[in-house]
Structures are given as C-alpha cells and as structure tokens.
Rosetta silent file (secondary structure, phi, psi, omega in degrees, C-alpha in Angstrom):
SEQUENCE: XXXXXXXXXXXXXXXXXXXXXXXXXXXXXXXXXXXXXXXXXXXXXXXXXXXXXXXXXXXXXXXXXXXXXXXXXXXXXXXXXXXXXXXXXXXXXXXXXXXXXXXXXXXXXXXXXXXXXXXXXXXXXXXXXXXXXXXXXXXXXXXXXXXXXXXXXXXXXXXXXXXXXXXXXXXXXXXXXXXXXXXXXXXXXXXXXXXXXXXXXXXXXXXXXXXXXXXXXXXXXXXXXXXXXXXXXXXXXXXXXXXXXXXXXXXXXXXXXXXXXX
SCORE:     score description
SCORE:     0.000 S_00000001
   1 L     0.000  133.301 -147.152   78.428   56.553   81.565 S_00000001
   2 H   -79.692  -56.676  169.552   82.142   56.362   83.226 S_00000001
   3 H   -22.441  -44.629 -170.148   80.399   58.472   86.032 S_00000001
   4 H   -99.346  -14.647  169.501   77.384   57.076   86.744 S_00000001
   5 H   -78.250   -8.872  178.612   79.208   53.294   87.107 S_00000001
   6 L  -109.711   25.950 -170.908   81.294   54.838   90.027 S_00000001
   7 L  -108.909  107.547 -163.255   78.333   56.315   91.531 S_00000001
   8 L   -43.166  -28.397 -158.698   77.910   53.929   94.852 S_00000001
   9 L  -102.257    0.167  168.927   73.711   54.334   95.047 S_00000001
  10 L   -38.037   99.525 -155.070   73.184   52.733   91.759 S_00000001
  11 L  -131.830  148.200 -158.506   70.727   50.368   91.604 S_00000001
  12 L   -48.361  -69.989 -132.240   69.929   47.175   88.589 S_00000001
  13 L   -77.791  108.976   71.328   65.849   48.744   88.434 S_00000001
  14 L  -100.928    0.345 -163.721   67.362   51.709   86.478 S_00000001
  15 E  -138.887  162.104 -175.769   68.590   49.945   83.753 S_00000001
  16 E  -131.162   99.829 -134.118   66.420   47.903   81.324 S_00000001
  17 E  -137.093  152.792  171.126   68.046   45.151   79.659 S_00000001
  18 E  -137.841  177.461 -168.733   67.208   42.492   76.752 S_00000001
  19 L   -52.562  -18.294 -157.976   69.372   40.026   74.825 S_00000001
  20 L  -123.973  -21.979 -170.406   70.618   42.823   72.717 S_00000001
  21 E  -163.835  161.956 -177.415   70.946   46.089   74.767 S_00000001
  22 E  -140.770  119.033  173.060   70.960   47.472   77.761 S_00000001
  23 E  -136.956 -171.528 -171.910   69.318   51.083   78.464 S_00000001
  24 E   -63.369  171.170  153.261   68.250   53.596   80.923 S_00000001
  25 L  -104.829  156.049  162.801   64.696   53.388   82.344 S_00000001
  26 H   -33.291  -40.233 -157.990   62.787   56.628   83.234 S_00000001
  27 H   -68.327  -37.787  179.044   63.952   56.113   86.901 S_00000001
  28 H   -62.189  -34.945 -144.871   67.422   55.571   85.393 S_00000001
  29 H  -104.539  -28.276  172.011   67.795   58.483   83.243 S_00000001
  30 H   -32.525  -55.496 -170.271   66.054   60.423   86.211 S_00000001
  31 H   -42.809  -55.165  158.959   68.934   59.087   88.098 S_00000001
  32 H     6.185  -84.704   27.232   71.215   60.245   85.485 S_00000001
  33 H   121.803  -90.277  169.598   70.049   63.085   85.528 S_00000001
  34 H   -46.690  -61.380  155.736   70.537   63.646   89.349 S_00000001
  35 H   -50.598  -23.894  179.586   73.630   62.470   89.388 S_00000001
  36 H   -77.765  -47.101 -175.182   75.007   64.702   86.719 S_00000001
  37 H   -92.234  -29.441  159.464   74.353   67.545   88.745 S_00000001
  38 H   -38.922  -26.229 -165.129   75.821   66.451   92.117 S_00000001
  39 H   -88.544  -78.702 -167.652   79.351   65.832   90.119 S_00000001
  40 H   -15.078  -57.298  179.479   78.722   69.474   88.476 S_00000001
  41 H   -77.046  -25.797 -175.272   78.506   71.186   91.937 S_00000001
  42 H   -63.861  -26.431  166.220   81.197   69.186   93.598 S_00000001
  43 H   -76.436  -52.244  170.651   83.763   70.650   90.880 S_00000001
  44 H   -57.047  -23.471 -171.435   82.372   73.982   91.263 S_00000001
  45 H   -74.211  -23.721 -154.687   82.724   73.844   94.930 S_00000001
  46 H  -117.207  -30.193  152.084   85.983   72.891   94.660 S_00000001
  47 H   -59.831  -34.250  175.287   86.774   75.645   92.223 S_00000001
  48 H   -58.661  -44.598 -171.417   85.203   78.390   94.300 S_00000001
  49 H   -97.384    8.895  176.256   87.564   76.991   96.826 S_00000001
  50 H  -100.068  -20.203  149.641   90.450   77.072   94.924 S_00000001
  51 H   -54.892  -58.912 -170.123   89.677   80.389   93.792 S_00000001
  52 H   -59.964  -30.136 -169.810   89.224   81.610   97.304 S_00000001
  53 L   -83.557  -44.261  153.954   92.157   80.325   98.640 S_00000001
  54 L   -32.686  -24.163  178.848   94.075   81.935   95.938 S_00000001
  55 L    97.770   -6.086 -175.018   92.908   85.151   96.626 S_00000001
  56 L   -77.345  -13.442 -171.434   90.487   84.895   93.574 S_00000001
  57 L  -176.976 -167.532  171.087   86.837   85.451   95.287 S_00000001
  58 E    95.202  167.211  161.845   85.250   85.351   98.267 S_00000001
  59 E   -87.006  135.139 -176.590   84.495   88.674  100.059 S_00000001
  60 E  -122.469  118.135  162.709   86.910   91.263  100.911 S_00000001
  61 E   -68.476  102.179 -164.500   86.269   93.729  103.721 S_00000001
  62 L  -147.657  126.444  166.648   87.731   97.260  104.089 S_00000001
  63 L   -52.153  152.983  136.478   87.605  100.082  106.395 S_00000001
  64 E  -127.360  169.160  158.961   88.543  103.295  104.901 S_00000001
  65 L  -107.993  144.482 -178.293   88.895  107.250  105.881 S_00000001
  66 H   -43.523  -43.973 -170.781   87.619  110.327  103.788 S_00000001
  67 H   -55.437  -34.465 -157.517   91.689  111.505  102.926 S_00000001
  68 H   -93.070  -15.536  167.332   92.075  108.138  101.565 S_00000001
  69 H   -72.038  -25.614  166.797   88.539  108.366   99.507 S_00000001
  70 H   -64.672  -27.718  168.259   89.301  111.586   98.611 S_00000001
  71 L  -117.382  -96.256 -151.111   92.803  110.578   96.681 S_00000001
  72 H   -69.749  -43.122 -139.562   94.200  106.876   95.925 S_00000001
  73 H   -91.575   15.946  177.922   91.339  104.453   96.794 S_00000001
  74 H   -96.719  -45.842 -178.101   88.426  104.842   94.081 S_00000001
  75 H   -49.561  -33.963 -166.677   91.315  104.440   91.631 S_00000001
  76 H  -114.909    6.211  165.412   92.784  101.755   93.252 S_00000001
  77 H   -80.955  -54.710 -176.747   89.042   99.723   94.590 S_00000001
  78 H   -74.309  -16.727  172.699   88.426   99.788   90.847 S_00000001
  79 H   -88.347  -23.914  172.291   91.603   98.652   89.221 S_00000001
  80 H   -61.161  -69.857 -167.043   91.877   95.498   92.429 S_00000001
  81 H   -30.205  -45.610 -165.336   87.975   95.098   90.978 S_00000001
  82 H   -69.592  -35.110 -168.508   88.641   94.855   87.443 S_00000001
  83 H   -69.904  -61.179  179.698   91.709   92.600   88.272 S_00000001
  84 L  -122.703   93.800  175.161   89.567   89.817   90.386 S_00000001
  85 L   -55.676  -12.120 -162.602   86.131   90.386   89.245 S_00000001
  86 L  -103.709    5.287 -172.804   84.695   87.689   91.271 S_00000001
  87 E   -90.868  141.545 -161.784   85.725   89.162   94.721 S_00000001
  88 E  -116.841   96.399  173.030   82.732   91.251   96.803 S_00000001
  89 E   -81.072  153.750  175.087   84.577   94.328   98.145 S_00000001
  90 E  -122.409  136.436  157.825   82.425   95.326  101.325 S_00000001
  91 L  -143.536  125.368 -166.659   83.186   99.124  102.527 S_00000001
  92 L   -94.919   87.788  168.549   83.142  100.685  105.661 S_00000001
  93 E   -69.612   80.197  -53.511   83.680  104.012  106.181 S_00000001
  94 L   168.646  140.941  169.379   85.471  104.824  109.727 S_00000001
  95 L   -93.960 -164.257 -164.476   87.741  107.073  111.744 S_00000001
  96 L   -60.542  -37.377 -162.089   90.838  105.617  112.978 S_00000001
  97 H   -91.457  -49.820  171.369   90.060  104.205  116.144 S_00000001
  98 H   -86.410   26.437  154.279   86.941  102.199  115.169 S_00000001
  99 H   -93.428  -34.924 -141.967   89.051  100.805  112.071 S_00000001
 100 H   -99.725    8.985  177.691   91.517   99.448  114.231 S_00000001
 101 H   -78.887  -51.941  166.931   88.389   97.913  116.376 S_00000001
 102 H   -29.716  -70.042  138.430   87.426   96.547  113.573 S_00000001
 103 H    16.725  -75.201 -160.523   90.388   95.159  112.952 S_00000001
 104 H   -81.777  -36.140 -175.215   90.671   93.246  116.209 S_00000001
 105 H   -70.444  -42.233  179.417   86.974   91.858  115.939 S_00000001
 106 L    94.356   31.330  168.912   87.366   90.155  112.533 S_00000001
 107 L   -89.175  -37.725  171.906   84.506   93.033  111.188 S_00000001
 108 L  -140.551  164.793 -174.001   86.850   94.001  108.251 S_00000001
 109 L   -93.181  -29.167 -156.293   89.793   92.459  107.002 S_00000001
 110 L  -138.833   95.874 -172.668   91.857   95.623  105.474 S_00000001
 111 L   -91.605  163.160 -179.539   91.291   99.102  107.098 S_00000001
 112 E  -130.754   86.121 -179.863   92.775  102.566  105.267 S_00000001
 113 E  -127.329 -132.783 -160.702   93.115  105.101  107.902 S_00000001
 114 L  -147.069   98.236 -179.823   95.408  107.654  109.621 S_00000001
 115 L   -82.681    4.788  175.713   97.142  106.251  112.644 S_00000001
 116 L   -58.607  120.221  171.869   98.426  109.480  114.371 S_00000001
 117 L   120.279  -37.442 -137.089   98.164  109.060  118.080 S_00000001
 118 L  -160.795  122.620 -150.723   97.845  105.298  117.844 S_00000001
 119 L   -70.642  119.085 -165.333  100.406  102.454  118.317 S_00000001
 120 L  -132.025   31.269   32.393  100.063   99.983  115.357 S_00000001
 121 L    88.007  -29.351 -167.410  102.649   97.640  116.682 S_00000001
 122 L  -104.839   -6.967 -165.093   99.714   94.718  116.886 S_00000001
 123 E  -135.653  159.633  118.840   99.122   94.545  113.090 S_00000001
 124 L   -23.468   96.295 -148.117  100.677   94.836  110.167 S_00000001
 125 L  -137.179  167.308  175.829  100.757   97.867  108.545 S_00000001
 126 E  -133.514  154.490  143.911  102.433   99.583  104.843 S_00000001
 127 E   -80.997  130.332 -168.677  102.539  103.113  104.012 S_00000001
 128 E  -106.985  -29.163 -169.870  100.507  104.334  101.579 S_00000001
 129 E   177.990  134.159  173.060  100.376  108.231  100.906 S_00000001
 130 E  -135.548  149.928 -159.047  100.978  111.421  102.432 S_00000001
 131 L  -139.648  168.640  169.119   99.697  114.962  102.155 S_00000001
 132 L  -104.591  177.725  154.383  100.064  118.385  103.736 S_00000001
 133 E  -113.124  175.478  121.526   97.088  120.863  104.698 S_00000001
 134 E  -131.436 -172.659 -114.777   95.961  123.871  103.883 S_00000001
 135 E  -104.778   71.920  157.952   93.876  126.541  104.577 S_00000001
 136 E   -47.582  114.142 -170.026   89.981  126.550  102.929 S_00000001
 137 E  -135.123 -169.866 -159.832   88.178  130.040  103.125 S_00000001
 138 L  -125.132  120.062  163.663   85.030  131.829  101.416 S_00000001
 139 L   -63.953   11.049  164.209   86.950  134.600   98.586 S_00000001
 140 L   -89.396  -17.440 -153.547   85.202  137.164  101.065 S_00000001
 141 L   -75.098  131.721  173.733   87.534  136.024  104.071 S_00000001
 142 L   -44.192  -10.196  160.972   90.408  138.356  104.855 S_00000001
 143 L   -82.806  -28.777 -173.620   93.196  135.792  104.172 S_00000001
 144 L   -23.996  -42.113  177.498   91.812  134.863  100.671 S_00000001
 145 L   -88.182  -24.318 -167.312   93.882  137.040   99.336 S_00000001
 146 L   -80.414  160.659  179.978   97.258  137.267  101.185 S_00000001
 147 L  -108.907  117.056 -179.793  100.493  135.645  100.051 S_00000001
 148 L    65.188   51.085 -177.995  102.666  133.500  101.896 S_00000001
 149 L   -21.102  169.184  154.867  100.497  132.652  104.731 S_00000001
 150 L  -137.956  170.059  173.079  102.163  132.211  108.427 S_00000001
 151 L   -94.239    0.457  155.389  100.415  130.496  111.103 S_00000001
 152 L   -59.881  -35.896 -179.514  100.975  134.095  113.134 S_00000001
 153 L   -61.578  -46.647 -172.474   98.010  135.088  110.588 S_00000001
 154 L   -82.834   18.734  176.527   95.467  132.837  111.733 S_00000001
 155 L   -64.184  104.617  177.525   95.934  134.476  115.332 S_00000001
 156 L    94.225  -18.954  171.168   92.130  136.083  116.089 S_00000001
 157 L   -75.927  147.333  165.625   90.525  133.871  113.210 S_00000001
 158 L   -97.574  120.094 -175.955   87.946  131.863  113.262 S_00000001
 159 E  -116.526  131.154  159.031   89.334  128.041  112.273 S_00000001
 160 E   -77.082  114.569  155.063   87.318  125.275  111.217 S_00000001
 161 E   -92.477  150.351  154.836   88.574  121.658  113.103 S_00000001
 162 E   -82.556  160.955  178.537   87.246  118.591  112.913 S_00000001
 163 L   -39.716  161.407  174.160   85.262  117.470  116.233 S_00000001
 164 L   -97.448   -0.382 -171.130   87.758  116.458  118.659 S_00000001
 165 L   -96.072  -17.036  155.765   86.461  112.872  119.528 S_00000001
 166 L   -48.534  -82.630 -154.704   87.503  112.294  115.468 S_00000001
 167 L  -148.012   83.249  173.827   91.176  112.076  116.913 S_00000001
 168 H   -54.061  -29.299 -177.475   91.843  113.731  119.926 S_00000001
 169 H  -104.556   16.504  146.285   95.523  113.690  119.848 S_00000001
 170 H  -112.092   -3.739  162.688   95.686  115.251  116.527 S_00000001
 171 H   -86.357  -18.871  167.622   93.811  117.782  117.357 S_00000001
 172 H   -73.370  -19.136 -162.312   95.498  118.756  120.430 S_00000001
 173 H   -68.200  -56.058 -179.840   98.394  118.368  118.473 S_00000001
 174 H   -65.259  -47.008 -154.154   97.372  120.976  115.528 S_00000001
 175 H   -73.448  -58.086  166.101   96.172  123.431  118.704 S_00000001
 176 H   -38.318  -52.754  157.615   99.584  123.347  120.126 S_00000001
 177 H   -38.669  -44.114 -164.423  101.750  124.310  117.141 S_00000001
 178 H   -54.767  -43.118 -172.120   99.133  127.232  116.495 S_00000001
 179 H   -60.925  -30.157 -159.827   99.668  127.985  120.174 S_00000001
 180 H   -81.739  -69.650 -165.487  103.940  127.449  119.739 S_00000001
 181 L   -66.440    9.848 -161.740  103.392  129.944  116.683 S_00000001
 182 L    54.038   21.658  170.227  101.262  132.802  118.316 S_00000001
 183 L   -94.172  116.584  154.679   98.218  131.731  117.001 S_00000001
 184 L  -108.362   70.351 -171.331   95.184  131.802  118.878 S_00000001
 185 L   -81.704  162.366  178.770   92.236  131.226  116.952 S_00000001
 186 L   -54.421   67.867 -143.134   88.819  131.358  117.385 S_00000001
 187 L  -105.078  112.677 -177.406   88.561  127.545  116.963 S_00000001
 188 E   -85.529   83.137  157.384   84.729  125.796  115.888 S_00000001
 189 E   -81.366   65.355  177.112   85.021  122.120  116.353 S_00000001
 190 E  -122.659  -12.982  171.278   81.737  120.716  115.666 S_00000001
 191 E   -82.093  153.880 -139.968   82.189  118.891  111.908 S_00000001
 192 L  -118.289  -39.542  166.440   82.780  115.252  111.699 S_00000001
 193 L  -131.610 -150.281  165.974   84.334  115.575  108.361 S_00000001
 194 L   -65.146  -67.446 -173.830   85.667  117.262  105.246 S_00000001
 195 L   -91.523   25.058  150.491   82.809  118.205  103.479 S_00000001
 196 L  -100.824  -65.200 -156.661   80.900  119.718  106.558 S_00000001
 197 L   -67.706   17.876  157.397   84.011  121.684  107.273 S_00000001
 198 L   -67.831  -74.557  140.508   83.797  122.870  103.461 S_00000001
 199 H   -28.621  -37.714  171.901   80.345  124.008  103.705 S_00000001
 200 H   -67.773  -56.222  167.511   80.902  125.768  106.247 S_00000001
 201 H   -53.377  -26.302 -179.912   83.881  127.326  105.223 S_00000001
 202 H   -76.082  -40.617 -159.545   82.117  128.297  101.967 S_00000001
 203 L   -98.472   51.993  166.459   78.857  129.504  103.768 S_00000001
 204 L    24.471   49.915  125.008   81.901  132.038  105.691 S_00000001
 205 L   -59.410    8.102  174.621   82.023  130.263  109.168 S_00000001
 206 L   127.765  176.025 -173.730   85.838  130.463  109.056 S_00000001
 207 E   -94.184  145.126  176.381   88.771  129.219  107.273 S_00000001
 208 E  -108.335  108.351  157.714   89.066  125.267  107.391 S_00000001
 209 E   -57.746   69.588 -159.582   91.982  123.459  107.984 S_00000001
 210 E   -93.326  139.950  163.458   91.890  120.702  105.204 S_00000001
 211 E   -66.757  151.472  170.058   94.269  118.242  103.497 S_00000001
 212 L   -16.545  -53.562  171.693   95.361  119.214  100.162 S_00000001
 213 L   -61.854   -5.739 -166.589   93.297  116.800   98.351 S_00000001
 214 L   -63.157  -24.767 -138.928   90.165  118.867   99.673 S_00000001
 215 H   -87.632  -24.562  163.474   91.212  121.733   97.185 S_00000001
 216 H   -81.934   31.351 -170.971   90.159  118.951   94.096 S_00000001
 217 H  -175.290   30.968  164.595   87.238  117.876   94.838 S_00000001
 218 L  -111.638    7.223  178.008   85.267  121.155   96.465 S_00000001
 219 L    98.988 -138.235 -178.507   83.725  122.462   93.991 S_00000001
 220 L  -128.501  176.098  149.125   83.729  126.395   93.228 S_00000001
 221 L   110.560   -2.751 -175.763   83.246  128.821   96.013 S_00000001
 222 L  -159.032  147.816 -163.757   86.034  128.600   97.888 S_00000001
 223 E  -108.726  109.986 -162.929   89.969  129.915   97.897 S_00000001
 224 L  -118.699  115.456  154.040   92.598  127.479   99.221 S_00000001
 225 L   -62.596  110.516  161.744   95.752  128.646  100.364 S_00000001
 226 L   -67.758  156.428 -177.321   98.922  127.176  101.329 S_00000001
 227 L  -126.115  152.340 -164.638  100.210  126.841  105.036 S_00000001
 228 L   -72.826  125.947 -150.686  103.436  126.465  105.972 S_00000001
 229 L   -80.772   59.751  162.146  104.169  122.431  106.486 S_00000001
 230 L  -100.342    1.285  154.421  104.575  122.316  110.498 S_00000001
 231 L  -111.629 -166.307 -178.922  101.896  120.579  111.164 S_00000001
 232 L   -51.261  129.505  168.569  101.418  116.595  110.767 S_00000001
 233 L   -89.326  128.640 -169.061  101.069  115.582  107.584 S_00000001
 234 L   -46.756  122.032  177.632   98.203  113.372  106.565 S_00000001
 235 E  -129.619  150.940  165.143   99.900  109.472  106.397 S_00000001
 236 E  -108.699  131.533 -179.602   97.606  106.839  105.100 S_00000001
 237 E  -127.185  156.199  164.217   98.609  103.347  106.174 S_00000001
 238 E  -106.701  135.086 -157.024   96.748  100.301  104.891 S_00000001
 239 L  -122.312  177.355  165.490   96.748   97.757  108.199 S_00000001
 240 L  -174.081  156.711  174.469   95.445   94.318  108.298 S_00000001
 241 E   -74.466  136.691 -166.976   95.692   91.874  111.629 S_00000001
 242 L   -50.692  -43.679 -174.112   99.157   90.349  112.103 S_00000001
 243 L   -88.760    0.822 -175.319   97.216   86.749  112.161 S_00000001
 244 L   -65.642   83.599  160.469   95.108   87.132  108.721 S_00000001
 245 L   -27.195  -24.291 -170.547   95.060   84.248  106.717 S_00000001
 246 L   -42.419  127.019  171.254   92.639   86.063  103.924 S_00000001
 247 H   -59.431  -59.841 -177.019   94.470   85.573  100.935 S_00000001
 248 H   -70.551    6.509  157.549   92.935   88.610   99.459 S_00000001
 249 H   -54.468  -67.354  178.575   93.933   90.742  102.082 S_00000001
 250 H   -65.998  -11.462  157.106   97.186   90.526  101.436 S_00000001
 251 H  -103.884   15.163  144.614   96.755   91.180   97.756 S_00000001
 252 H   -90.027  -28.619 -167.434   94.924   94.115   98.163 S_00000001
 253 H   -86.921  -20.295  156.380   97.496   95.880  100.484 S_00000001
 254 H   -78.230  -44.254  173.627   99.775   94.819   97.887 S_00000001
 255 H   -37.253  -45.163  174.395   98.020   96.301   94.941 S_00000001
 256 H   -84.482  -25.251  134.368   98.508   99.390   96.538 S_00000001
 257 L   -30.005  110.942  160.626  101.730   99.854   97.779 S_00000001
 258 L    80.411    8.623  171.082  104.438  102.003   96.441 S_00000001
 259 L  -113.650  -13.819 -153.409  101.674  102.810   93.635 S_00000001
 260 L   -85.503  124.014  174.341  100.386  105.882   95.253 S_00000001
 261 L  -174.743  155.585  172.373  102.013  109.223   94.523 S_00000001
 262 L  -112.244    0.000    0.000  101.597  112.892   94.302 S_00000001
C-alpha cells in the first residue's frame, strides 16, 4: 500500500514474510486499518478548510430587525441556504444599537438593522431596502374610513409608538414632525415591536404607526391607511465590521444587494 510505506511509525512485526510472499499480520492490517483513517480525516480537514475559507461552510452569524424579517430576509436566508448548504446560519434578533454592539464584540458577523440616529462610519455598510409607514387602526376607529389622511388628523388621537429606548432619536424624530404638522396625539409608547403594536391596534388602543410591510402580514382585523411620506422612511442596511475576514460575510451581504425591491 503506496500509503502505508510513507507512513513513518511502521514497524517490520506487522508484516509476515516467507520465501514467497510477504503479508499483513493481524497487528499489521490493524495498523492498516488505523492508518487509513488518519489519511481520510487529514483530507477532510483540509477540505472543510478549503471550504471555509471559500466562503463554503463554517458558521455564519446575523443580527436582524423585525422590518427586515417582515420583507426581504426569509426569502433571501433561504435562497443564501439553498446556495451553500453546508453553512450554519445563527440568528439574532436585535434593535439597532445592540446589533451594532454586536458588531464590535465579534458576537455576529452580519447585522440587518435600521441605522437612523447612528453613525455607521466604523463598518461597512450596503443599502438594502426602504419603506414608508402607515397608519394601522381597528375598522371601528374614526380614521378607518377617511380618505387622504393628513398628519393634522391624527391631532387628539391616540397613536401607537414603539417604546422609546427601541430608538430614541427616531422617535423624537416622528414626535416632532407630528408636532411641525399640528398634531398632538395622545401618544402610548409601551410596545417593543410590530406585532404588540398590532394587537393593540386591533384590540382599539389607537391607530399604530407601522411600516408598510405590517399591512401583509397582520392578519384580518385591521384597516391600514396611507400617511403622507414626511416622516423617515424605514432604510435597511446590511453592516458587517470594516476588519472581517469571514469569507461568508461578505457573500451574504452580497447575495442581497441590489436584489431587494418593492
């Protein structure tokens, strides 16, 4: 065996030899045996790492935010998946601030958020998708019905916000246009997400101020209305640290780029 003569630990008591032939012994073919599989894993190991470096396996980490779970990214975790089957997406759901924490720590390699407010100047970042909001009520609520909303209308309403420790400087942000416009609503900031401030809005705590994408994926029970597009519109960015080596970082943030549309 071409193998087993270049294998350094060889030793004569493995082989059994007479005037005519020369063959293994038990101990030898043990050896064999042994030997066979040490070669075996050193070529897988060395495939695995030739895969990995490639971008081909290995584990891939990614932050995401509900807007971005809510549109592009089941569509586009399963078509990456199908494409390198042997890669272990990990996912981390997040706001903004503890993706970019994340980030910094080496906890995930590829966060999906919403960067309003917050300087992204240290990383690498793409654009991915953008959305407007509008307005999520209960078909009881006195706007349900009206045509060609204004933000003077929600003046005296009770508006669903997310908490304000989700992003404080978009939320001061949305209360200042309303404030610009002559709205002064009754405003309940205690949900954390979408689909609390859905629920709510359904079970007629107020109209919810929602991205777009909300209005496919609520169910029945509720009447979604456009608003006029003055305030920030929902950007998605896909980020990664400026210093990543991951191969498969960088070919997930390409897979997604420039594929995204509404």
């Amino acid at each position: 065996h071409r193998d087993l003569h270049s294998f350094p630990t060889r030793r004569s008591s493995d082989l059994e030899r007479t005037s005519r032939v020369v063959k293994l012994t038990d101990a030898g073919h043990l050896f064999l045996e042994e030997a066979e599989t040490i070669l075996k894993r050193a070529a897988h190991a060395v495939e695995r790492m030739e895969k990995f470096a490639s971008g081909g396996s290995g584990s891939l980490s990614i932050g995401y935010n509900e807007p971005a779970l809510n549109t592009f990214l089941p569509e586009a975790l399963f078509r990456f998946g199908k494409t390198y089957p042997a890669m272990e997406l990990r996912l981390h759901e997040m706001e903004t601030e503890a993706q970019l924490n994340a980030l910094r720590s080496g906890e995930i390699d590829v966060g999906i958020l919403r960067p309003f407010g917050y300087d992204l100047d240290e990383f690498e970042s793409r654009f991915i998708f953008s959305e407007n909001y509008v307005l999520a009520m209960n078909p009881s609520h006195p706007l349900a019905k009206r045509k060609n909303l204004t933000i003077k209308m929600l003046d005296g309403q009770q508006l669903l916000l997310f908490a304000r420790n989700v992003n404080p400087f978009l939320f001061d942000r949305i209360n200042d246009i309303l404030h610009a416009n002559g709205a002064w609503p009754e405003v309940r900031a205690y949900a954390r997400n979408k689909a609390s401030m859905l629920a709510l809005a359904k079970a007629g705590f107020g109209a919810a101020l929602v991205p777009e994408s909300c209005a496919g994926n609520a169910g029945s029970g509720l009447v979604f209305q456009a608003l006029p597009a003055i305030f920030p519109s929902v950007e998605i960015y896909a980020v990664r640290e400026k210093s990543s080596t991951h191969p498969a970082a960088e070919k997930f943030m390409r897979s997604i780029s420039g594929k995204v549309s509404r």
